[in-house]
Rosetta silent file (secondary structure, phi, psi, omega in degrees, C-alpha in Angstrom):
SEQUENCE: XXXXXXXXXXXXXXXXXXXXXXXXXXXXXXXXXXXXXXXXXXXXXXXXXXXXXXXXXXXXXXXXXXXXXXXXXXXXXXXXXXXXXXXXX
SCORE:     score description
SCORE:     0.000 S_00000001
   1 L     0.000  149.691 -176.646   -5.392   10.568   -5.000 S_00000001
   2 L  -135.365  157.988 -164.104   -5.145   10.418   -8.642 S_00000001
   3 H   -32.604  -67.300 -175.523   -2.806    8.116  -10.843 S_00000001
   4 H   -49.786  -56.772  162.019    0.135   10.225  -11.636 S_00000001
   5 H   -35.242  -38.309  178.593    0.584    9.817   -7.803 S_00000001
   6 L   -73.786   96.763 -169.749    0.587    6.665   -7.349 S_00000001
   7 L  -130.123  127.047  172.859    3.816    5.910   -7.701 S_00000001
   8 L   -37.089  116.266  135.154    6.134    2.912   -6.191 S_00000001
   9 L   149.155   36.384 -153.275    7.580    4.085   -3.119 S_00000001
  10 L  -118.191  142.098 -161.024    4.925    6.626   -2.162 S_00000001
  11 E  -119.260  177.768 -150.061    3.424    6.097    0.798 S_00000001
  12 E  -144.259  160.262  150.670   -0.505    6.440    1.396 S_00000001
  13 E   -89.414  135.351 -177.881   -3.186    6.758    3.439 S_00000001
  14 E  -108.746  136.630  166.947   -6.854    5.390    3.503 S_00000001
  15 L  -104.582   28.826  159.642   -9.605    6.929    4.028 S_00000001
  16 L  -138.076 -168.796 -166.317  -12.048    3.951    4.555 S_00000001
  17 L  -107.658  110.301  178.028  -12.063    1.002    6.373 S_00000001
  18 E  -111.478  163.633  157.072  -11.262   -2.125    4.250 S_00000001
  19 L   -85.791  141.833 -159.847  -10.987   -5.552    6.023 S_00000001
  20 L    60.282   37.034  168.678   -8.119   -5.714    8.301 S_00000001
  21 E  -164.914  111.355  137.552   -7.462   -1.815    7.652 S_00000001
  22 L   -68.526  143.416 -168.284   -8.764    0.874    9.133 S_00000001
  23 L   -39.970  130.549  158.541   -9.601    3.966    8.143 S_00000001
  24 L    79.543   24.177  132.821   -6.487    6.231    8.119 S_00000001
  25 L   -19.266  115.799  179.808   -4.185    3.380    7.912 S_00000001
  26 E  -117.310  162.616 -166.712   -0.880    3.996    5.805 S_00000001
  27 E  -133.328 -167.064  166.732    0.395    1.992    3.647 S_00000001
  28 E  -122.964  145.479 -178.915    3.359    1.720    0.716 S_00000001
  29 E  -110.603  103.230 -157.767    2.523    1.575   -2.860 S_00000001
  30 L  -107.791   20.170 -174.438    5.445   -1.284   -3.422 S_00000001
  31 L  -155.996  131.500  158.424    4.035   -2.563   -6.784 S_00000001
  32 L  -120.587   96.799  170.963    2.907   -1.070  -10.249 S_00000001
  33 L  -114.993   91.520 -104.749    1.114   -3.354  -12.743 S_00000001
  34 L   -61.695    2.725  167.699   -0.074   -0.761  -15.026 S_00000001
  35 L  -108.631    5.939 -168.701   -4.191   -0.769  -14.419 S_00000001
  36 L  -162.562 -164.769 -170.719   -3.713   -0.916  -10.076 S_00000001
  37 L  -156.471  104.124  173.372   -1.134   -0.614   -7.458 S_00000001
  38 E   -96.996  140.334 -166.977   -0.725   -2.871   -4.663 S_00000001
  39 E  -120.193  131.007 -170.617   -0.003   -1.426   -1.316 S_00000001
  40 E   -91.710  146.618 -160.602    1.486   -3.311    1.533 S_00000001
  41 E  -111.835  151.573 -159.074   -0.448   -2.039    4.685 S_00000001
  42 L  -118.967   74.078 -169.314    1.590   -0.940    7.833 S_00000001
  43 L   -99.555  147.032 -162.556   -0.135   -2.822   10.493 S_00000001
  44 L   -54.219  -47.006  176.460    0.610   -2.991   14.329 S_00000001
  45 L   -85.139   -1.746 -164.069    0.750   -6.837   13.729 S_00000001
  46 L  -142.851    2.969 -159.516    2.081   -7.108   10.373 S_00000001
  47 L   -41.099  138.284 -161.865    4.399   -4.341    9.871 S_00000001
  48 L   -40.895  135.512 -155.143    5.623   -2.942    6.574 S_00000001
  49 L   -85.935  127.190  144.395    9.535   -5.143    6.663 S_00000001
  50 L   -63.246  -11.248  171.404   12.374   -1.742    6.653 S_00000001
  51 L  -100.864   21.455 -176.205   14.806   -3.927    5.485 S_00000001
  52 L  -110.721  159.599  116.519   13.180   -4.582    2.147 S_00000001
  53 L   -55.820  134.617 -178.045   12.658   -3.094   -1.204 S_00000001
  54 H   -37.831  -39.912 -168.358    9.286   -2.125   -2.389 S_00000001
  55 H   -61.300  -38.653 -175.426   10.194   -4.927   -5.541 S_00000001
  56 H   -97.135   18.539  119.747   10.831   -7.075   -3.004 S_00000001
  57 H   -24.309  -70.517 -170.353    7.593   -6.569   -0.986 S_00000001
  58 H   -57.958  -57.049 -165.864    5.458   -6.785   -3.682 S_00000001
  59 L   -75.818   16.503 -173.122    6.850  -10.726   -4.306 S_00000001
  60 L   -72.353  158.359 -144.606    7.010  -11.809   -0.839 S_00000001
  61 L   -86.638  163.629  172.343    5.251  -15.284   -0.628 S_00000001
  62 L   -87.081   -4.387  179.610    1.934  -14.552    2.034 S_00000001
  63 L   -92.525  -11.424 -172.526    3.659  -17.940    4.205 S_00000001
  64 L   -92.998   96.688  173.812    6.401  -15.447    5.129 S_00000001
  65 L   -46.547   26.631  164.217    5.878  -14.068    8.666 S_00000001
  66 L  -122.169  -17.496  164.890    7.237  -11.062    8.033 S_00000001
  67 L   -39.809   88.173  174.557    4.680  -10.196    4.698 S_00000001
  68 L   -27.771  161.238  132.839    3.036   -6.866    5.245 S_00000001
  69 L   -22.694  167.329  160.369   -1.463   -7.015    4.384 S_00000001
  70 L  -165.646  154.256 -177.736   -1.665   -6.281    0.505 S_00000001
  71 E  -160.616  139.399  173.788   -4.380   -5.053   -1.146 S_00000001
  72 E  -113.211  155.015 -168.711   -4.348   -3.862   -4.947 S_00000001
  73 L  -133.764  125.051 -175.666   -6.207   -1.030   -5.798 S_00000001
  74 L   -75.504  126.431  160.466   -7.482   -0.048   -9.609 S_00000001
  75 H   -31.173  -74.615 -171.231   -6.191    2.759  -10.862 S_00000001
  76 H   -60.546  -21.659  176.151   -9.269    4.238  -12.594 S_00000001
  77 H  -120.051    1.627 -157.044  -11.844    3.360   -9.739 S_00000001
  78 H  -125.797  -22.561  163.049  -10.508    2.839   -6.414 S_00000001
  79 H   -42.214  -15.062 -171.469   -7.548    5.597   -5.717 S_00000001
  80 H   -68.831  -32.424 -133.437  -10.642    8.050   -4.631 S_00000001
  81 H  -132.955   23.241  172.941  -10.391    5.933   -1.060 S_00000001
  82 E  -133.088  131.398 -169.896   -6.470    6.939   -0.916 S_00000001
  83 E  -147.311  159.404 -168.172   -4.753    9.966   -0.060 S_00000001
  84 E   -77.687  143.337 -151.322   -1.085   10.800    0.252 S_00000001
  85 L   -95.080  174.012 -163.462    0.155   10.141    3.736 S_00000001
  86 H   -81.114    7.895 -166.059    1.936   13.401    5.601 S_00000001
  87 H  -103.292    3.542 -178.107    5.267   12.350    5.770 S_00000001
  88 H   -84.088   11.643  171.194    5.432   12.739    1.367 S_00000001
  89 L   -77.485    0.000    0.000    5.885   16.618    1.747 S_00000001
């Protein structure tokens, strides 16, 4: 995936294994602070909230049982291990 994708509301895929994400995991890219992205992870146990905004995603406190995984990702080195998930066509 390269930058100009990585856009808030774009949803994503991984293609490694991080801890507490597996490989071909999708996620949301709910946050842009202009060197990374943080992407709330769509987990069986944690699932992404549907009644939220990405802005209001990104600031959710990590004590809030309903607060998706997060993981930020650097633009310039780490988008390589991200790929756009099929439902963005």
């Amino acid at each position: 995936m390269n930058a100009a994708a990585a856009t808030v509301g774009t949803r994503v895929k991984t293609t490694r294994s991080w801890v507490g994400v597996k490989t071909g995991t999708i996620g949301l890219i709910v946050e842009d602070y202009g060197d990374g992205v943080t992407i709330a992870w769509d987990l069986p146990d944690q699932p992404i909230p549907s009644d939220m905004t990405c802005a209001e995603i990104a600031a959710m406190f990590a004590v809030n049982p309903k607060c998706p995984l997060r993981d930020g990702f650097d633009k310039q080195t780490e988008l390589q291990w991200l790929e756009l998930a099929d439902d963005n066509a």
